[in-house]
C-alpha positions in Angstrom: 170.0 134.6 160.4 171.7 138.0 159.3 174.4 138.6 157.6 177.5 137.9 159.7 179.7 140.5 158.7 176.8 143.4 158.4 175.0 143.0 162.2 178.0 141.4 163.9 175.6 138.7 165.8 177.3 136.7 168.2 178.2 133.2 167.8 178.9 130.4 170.1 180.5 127.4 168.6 180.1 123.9 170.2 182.3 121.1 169.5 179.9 118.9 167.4 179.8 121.6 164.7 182.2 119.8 162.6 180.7 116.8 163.1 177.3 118.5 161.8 178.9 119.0 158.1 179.9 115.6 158.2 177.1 114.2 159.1 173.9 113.3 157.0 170.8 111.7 158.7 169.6 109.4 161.7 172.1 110.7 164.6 170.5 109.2 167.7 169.3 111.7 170.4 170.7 111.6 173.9 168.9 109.8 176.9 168.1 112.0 180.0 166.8 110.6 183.6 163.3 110.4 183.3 162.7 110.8 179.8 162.7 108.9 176.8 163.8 110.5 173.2 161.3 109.8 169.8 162.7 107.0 168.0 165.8 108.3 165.4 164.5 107.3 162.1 166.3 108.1 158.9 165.1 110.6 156.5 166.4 111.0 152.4 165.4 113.0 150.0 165.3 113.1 146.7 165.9 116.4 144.4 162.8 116.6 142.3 162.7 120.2 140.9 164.6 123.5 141.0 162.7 126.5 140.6 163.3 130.3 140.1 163.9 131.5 143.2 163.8 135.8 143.6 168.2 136.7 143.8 167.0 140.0 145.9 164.8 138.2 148.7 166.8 138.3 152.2 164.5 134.9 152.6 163.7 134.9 156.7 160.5 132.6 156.5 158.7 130.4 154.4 155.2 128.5 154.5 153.6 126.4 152.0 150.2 126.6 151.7 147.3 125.8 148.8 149.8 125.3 145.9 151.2 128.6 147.0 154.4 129.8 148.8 154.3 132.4 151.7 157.8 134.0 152.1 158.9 136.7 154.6 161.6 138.5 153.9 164.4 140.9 155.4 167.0 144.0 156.0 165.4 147.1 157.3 163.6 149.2 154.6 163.2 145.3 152.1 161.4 143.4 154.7 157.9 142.1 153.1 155.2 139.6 153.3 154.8 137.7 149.7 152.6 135.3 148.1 155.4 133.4 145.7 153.9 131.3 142.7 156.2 128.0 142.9 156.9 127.4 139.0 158.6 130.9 138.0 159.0 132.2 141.3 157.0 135.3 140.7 155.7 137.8 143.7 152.0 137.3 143.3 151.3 139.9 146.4 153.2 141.4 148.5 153.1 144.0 151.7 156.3 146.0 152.9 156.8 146.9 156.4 157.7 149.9 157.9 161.4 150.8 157.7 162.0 150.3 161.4 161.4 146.1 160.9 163.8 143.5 160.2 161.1 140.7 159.0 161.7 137.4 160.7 160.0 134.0 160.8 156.4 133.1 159.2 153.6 131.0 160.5 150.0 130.1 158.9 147.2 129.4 160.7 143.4 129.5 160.3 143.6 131.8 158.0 146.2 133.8 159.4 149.4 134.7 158.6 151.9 135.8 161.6 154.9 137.5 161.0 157.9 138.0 163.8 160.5 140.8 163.8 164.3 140.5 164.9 164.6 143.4 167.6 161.6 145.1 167.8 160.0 142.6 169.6 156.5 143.0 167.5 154.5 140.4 165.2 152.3 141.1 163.0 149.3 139.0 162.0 147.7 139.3 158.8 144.6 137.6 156.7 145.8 134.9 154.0 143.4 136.3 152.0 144.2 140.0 151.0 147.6 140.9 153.2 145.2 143.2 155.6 147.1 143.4 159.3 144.6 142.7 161.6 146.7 142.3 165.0 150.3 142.4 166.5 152.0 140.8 169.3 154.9 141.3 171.5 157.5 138.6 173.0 160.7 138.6 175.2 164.1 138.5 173.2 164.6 138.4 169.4 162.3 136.7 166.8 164.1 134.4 164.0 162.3 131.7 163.3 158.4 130.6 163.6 155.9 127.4 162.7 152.7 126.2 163.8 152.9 122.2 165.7 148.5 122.3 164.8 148.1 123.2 168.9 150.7 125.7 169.4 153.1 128.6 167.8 156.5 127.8 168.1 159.4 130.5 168.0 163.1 130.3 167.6 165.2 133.3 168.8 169.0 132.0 168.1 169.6 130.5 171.1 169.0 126.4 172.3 165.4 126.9 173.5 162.4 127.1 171.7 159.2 128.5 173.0 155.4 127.9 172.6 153.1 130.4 172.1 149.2 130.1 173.0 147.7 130.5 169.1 145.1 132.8 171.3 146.9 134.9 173.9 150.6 134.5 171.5 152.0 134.7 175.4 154.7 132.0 176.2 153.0 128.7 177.6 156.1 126.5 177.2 160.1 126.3 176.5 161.9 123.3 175.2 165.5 123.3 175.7 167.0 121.4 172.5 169.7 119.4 173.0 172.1 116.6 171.0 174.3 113.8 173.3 173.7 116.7 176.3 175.0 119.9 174.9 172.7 122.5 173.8 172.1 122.9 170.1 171.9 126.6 169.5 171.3 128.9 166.4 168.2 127.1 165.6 166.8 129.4 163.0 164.0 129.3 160.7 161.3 126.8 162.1 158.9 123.8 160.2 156.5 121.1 161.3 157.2 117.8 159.8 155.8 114.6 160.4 155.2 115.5 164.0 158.9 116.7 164.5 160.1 120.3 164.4 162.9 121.1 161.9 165.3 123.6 162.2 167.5 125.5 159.9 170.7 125.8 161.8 172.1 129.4 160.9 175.5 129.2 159.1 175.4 125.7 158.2 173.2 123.6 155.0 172.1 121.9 158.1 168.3 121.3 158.9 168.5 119.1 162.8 165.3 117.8 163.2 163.9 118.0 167.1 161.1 115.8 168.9 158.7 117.9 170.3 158.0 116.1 173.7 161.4 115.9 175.0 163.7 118.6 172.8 166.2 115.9 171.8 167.8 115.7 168.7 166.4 113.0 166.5 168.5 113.5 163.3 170.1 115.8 160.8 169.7 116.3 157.2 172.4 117.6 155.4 171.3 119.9 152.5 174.9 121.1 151.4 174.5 119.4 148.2 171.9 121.5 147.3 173.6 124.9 146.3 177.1 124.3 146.8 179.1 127.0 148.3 181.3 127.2 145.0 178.7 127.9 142.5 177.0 130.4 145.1 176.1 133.4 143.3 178.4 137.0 144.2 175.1 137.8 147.2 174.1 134.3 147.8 174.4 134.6 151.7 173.1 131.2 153.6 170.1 128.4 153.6 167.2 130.0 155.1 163.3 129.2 154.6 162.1 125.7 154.7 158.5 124.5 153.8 156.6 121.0 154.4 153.7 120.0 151.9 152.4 117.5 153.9 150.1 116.4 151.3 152.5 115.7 148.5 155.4 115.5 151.1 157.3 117.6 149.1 160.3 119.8 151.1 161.1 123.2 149.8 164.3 124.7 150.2 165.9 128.3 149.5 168.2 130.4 151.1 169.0 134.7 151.5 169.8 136.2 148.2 169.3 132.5 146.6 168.3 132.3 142.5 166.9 129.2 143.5 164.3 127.3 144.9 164.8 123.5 145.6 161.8 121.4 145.4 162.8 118.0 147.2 160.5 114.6 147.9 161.4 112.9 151.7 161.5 109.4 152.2 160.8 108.5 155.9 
């Protein structure tokens, strides 16, 4: 979510984190009384393209959207809102917050573009169009990551639980607990809507966990270590953050904080 050594964030590690780096896809969710997990289905992907990527965006959230990318990016006095061109990577528009926000997760919808902070407890929302801020909001705990489900907003803030927001009010109408074999799966970080599942970037790992919506279990992983090895990371390349579906190609892309690169990826359900 940050970097680990600058803001000190606390971490909890459970015992299945080594199994997550081992594993790839299709781990089965857990069964609790009175409820009955999505199917696990197996997910692949395939590495179709690798585009410039900007080296000196802190990459919090991204959002694919008419052929365009939407990123939001962070660190107090960098954090921005940007329209990304996919081929070459290049900042097509872009808005700077104040100094006093730490830019967290994106989220389109009908034409809008919302925009969560870490600790100031404030979103921003903003036309597609031209950038223009047209509203804020204000929510309980920190912001990291945010997507839209088509009914709800739905908003990570490190821990095992993620919350629904009314696309209207933005007040909390809902929290799912997420959960794998019966213990919590926490640090879910930047957010995505795919295929009717949410996916997760776990912070720290190359990990996305993907989650079903009715019941918070864990339907699978998919492991993205492959990607940008840790060996040929760049001096600044910090860790994966900022996934975004295409539904209508069903295209994946992939970047991370400080990252050169943008990984452009096809998914086979």
């Amino acid at each position: 979510m940050k970097k680990l050594a600058a803001h000190n964030k606390r971490i909890r590690l459970w015992p299945w984190v080594a199994a997550v780096a081992l594993s790839a896809v299709g781990l089965a969710a857990a069964l609790a009384p009175g409820k009955k997990p999505q199917a696990s289905t197996s997910v692949s992907y395939r590495l179709t393209a690798r585009h410039p990527h900007d080296p000196a965006a802190f990459t919090q959230g991204l959002v694919y959207l008419d052929g365009f990318l939407y990123e939001s990016t962070g660190q107090y006095g960098e954090s921005t809102l940007r329209k990304v061109e996919i081929a070459t990577g290049r900042v097509l528009r872009e808005k700077a917050l104040g100094r006093e926000y730490f830019a967290e997760g994106l989220a389109e919808r009908a034409g809008r573009l919302y925009q969560l902070t870490w600790r100031e407890k404030t979103g921003f929302i903003y036309k597609t169009g031209d950038f223009s801020r047209i509203g804020t909001f204000t929510y309980e705990g920190e912001g990291w990551g945010l997507a839209h489900d088509g009914r709800s907003l739905v908003m990570s803030d490190g821990s095992s639980t993620l919350t629904f927001l009314d696309p209207k009010t933005l007040k909390a109408v809902r929290r799912l607990p997420v959960v794998h074999r019966g213990i919590p799966v926490d640090r879910l970080n930047e957010l995505e809507y795919v295929q009717g599942e949410i996916w997760a970037n776990l912070w720290l790992t190359e990990q996305i966990v993907r989650i079903d919506p009715a019941t918070g279990f864990v339907t699978g992983w998919l492991d993205l270590s492959a990607l940008y090895p840790r060996h040929d990371h760049t001096p600044k390349a910090d860790v994966m953050n900022g996934i975004a579906y295409d539904g209508a190609g069903n295209r994946l892309f992939v970047t991370g904080k400080y990252w050169p690169w943008l990984f452009e990826l096809s998914l086979t359900f």
